[in-house]
C-alpha positions as CSV (number, residue, x, y, z in Angstrom):
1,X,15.6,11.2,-13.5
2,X,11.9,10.4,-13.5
3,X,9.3,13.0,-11.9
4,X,7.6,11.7,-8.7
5,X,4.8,13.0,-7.9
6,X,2.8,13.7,-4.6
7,X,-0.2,11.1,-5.2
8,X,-0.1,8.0,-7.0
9,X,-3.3,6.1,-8.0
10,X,-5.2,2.8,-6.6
11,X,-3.5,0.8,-9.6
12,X,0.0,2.5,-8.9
13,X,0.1,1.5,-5.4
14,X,-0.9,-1.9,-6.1
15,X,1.6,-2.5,-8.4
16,X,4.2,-1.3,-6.3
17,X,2.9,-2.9,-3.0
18,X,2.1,-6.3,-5.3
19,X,-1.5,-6.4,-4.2
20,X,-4.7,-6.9,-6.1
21,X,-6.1,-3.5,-6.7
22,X,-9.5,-4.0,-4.5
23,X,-6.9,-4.9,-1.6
24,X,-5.5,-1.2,-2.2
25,X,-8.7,0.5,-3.0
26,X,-10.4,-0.9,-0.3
27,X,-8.0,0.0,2.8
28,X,-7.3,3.0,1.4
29,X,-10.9,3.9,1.3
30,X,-11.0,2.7,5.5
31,X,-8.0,4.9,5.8
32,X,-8.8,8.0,4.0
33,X,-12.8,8.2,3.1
34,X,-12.8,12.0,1.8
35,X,-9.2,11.2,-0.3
36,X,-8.6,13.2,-2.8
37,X,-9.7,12.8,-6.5
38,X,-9.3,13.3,-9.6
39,X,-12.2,12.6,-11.9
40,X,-13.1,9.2,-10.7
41,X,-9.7,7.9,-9.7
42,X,-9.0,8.0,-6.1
43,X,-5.5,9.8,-5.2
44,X,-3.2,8.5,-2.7
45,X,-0.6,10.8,-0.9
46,X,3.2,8.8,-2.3
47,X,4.2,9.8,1.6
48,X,1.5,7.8,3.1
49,X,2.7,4.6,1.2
50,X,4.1,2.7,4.3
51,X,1.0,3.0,6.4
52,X,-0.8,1.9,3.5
53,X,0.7,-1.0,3.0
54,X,0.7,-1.7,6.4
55,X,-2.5,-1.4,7.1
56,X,-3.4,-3.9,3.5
57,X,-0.7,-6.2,5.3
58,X,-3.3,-6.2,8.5
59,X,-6.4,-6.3,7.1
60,X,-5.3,-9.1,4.1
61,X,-3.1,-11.1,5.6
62,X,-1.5,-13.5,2.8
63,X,-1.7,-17.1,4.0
64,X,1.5,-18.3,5.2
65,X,2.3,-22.3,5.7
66,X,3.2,-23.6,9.2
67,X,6.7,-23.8,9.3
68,X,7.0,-20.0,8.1
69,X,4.0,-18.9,10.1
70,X,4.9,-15.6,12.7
71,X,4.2,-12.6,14.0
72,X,6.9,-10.7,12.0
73,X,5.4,-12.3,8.4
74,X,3.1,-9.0,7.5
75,X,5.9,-6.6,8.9
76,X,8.6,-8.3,6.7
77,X,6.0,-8.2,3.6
78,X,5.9,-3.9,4.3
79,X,9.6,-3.4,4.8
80,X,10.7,-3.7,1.1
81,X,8.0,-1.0,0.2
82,X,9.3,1.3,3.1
83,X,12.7,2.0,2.0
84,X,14.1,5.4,1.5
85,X,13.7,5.6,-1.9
86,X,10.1,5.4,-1.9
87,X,9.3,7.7,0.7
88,X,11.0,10.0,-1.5
């Protein structure tokens, strides 16, 4: 079993949430301006994940074509990342 840990970095969460790293960096820096560091790499709490990629899923909302075009599209993008087993 691997060891989590309780912050993951900018480029862990993008992986992870599948968004370009200045997508991640950038909302989390509007969401948490005094976040934690270590050296220059900014630390993000593994438990605030969800809100994190909500709030990317808000503020860079991936285009969508007509036909699949609704108001659920950026939830449906976040649930995926929300599961149990990455709250965890």
């Amino acid at each position: 079993m691997a060891h989590e840990t309780e912050f993951i970095l900018i480029g862990q969460a993008a992986r992870i949430l599948k968004r370009p790293d200045h997508q991640v960096r950038r909302t989390a820096d509007q969401l948490w301006p005094n976040a934690p560091r270590s050296g220059r790499f900014r630390l993000i709490p593994r438990a605030e994940l969800c809100s994190l990629a909500a709030a990317i899923a808000a503020r860079f909302p991936e285009s969508h074509s007509s036909t699949k075009a609704n108001s659920n599209a950026a939830a449906s993008d976040v649930a995926p990342v929300c599961s149990p087993d990455l709250r965890t």
